[in-house]
C-alpha positions as CSV (number, residue, x, y, z in Angstrom):
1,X,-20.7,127.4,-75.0
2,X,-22.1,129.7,-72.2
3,X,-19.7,131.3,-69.7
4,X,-20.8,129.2,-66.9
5,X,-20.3,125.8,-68.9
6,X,-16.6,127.3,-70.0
7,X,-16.5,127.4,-66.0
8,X,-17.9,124.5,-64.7
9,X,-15.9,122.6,-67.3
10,X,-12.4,124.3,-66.2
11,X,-13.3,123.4,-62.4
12,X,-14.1,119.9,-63.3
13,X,-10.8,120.0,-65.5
14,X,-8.8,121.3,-62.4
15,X,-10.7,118.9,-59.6
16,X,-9.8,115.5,-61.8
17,X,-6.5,116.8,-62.0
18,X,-5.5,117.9,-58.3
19,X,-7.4,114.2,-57.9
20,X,-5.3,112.5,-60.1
21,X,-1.4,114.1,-58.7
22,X,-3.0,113.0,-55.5
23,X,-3.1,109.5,-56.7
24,X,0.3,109.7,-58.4
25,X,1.6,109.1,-54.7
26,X,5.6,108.2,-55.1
27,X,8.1,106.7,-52.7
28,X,11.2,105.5,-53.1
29,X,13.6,103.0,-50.8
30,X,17.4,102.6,-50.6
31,X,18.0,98.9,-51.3
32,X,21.6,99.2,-50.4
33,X,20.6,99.3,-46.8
34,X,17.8,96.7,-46.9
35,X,20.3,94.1,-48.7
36,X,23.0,94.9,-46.1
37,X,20.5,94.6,-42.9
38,X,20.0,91.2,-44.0
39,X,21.5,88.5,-42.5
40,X,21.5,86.0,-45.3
41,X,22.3,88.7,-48.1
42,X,25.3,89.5,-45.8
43,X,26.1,85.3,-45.7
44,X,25.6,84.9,-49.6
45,X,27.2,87.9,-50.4
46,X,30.7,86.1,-48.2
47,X,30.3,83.0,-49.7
48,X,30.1,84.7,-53.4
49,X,33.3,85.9,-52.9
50,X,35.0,83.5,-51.3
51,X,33.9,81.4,-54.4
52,X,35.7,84.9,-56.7
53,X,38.7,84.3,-54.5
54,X,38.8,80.7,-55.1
55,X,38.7,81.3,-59.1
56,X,41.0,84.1,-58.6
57,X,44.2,82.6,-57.0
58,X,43.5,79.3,-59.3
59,X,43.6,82.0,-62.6
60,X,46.8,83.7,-61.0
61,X,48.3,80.3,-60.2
62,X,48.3,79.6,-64.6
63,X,49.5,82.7,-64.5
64,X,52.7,82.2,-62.8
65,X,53.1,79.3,-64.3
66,X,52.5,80.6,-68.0
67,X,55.5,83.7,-67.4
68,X,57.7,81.2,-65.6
69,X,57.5,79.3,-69.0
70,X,58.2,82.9,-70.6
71,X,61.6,83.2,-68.6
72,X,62.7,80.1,-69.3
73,X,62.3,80.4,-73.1
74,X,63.9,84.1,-73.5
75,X,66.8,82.4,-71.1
76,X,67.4,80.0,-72.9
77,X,66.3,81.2,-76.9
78,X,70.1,81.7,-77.5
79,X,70.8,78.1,-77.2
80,X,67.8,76.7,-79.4
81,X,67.5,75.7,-83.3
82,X,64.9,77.8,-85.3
83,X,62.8,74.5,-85.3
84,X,62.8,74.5,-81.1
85,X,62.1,78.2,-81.0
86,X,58.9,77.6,-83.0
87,X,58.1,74.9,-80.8
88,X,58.5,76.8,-77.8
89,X,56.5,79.8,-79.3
90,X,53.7,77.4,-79.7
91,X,53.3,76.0,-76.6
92,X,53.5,79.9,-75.1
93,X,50.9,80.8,-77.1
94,X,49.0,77.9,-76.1
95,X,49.4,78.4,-72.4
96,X,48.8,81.7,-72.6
97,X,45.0,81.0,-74.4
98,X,44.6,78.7,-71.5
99,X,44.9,81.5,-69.0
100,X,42.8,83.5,-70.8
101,X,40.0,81.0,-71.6
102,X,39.8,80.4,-67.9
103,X,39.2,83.8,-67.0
104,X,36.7,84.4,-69.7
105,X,35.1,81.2,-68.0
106,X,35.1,82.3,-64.7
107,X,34.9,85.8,-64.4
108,X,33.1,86.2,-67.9
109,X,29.7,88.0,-68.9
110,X,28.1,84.9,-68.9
111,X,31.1,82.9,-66.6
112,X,30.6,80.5,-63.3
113,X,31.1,83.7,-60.9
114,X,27.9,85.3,-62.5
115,X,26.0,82.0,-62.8
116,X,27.0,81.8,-58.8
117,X,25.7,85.3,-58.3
118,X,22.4,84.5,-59.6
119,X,22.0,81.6,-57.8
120,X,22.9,83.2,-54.6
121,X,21.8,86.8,-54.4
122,X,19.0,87.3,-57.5
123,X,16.4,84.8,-54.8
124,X,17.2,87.6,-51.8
125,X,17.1,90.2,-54.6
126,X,13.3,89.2,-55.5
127,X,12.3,88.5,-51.9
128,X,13.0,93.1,-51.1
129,X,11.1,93.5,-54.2
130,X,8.3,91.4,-53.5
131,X,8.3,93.5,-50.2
132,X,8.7,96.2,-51.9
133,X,5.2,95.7,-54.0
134,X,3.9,94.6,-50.6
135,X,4.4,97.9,-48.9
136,X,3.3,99.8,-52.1
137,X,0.2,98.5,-52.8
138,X,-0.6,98.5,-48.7
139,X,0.0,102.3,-48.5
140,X,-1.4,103.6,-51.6
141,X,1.6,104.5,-53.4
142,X,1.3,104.8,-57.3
143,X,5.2,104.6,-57.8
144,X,8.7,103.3,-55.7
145,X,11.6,103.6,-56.8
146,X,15.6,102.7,-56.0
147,X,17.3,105.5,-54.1
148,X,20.4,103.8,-54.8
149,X,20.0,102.9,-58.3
150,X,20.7,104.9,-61.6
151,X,18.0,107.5,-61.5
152,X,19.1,111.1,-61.0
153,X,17.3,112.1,-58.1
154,X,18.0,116.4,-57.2
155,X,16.0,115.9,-53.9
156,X,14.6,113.3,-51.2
157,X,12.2,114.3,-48.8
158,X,12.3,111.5,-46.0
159,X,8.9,111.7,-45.5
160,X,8.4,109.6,-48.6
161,X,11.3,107.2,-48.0
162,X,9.7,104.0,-47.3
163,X,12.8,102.2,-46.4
164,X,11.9,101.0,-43.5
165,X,8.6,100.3,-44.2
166,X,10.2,97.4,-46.5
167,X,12.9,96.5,-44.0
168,X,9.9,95.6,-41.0
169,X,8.4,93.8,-44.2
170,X,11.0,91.5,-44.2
171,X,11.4,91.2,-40.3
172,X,14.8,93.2,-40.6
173,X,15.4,95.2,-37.5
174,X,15.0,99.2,-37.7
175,X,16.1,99.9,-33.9
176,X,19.5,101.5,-34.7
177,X,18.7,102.9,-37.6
178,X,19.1,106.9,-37.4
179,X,15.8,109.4,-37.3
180,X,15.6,110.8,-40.9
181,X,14.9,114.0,-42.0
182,X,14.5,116.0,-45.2
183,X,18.0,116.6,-47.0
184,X,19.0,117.3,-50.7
185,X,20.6,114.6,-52.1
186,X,23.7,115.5,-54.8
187,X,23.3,114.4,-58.0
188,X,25.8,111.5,-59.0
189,X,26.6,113.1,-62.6
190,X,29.3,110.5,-63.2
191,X,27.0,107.2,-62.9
192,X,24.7,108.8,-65.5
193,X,23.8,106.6,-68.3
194,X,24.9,103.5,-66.2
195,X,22.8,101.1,-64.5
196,X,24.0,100.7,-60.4
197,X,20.6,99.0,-59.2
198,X,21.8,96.8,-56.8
199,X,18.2,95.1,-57.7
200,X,19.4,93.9,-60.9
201,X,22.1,91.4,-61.4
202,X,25.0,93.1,-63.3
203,X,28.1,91.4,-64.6
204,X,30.5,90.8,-62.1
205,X,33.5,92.8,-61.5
206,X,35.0,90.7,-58.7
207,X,38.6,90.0,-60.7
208,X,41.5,91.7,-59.2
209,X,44.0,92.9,-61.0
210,X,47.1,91.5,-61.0
C-alpha cells in the first residue's frame, strides 16, 4: 500500500471517528428535582405515606399488645403449673408470629406498602421517562442519564444537564429554578454498588423503628 493510500486511509479513519464522538452526544437530568416539582408526585408521594403510617401504628399496636402479654406471663410464671406455663409459652409464640407476619405483609419485599408504591408513584415514574425519551430524541442526544441515580459521575458540566428541558416537557414550572453553571460534582463513594434511581421502584424502607 502506497504512502498516500496509508494517508488517505488514516484521515478517513480519523474523520469517521471525530464524526462518530460527535454523535455520541450525552446528557443527563436530575430526577430528584423533576419528581419533586411535580404536583401530583408530591400528592402520591403524601398519600403513600400516610398509607406506611396507617400500617405502622396498626403493627405497633400488636406490638403492645404482644409484650403486655409478655409482662403478664413473667408476673405471674411463679404462680403457674408446668402444664399452664407451656400453654402460655404457646400462645406468646403465637402472638408474637402474628406481629411478625403482619410486618412481613405490609412492609415486606413484595408487602401492600410496595404494591401501593407501584400503583401510586411507578405511573408518574414512567410519565419523566417518557419525557425524558422525548427530549432526547428531539435534541439529538445519543445518551441521558440519572444525575441522581447510582452512577459515579466525577464531573457535570451544566451545559449538558437537560433537566429542565424535561421539567418544561412535562409543563412543570422552571421560573425559580437557580441559573446553573459548570461545578464538579463529589463522588458518592459510599452508594457504590447500590441502586438509588429514584426512577426505579426499590423496596420500601418506610418502617420506623420502634
Amino acid at each position: 500500500m502506497k504512502m498516500k493510500q496509508v494517508f488517505f486511509l488514516f484521515c478517513l479513519i480519523t474523520v469517521s471517528l471525530v464524526q462518530a464522538q460527535r454523535s455520541q452526544v450525552i446528557g443527563f437530568v436530575d430526577s430528584d428535582v423533576i419528581l419533586a416539582k411535580m404536583p401530583e408526585y408530591r400528592a402520591a408521594q403524601k398519600d403513600l405515606d400516610d398509607i406506611g403510617a396507617k400500617f405502622q401504628a396498626e403493627a405497633q399496636k400488636m406490638q403492645t399488645v404482644f409484650e403486655q402479654m409478655q409482662r403478664d406471663f413473667v408476673a405471674e410464671e411463679i404462680l403457674l403449673t408446668l402444664d399452664q406455663i407451656r400453654q402460655k409459652k404457646e400462645t406468646l409464640g403465637k402472638k408474637e408470629a402474628e406481629v411478625m407476619a403482619f410486618r412481613e405483609e405490609k412492609f415486606g419485599p413484595l408487602g401492600a406498602l410496595y404494591s401501593e408504591r407501584s400503583r401510586l408513584i411507578k405511573p408518574l415514574q414512567d410519565k419523566v421517562y417518557e419525557a425524558i425519551q422525548s427530549v432526547a430524541k428531539k435534541e439529538g442526544y445519543a445518551f441521558i442519564f440519572d444525575k441522581s441515580g447510582g452512577a459515579l459521575m466525577l464531573y457535570a458540566d451544566q451545559k449538558f444537564d437537560k433537566t429542565l428541558e424535561v421539567m418544561e416537557a412535562l409543563g412543570i414550572s422552571t421560573e425559580d429554578m437557580p441559573n446553573a453553571i459548570p461545578s464538579p460534582v463529589k463522588p458518592n463513594t459510599q452508594n457504590r454498588g447500590q441502586s438509588t434511581n429514584p426512577l426505579l421502584v426499590p423496596p420500601p424502607s418506610n418502617e420506623k423503628d420502634n
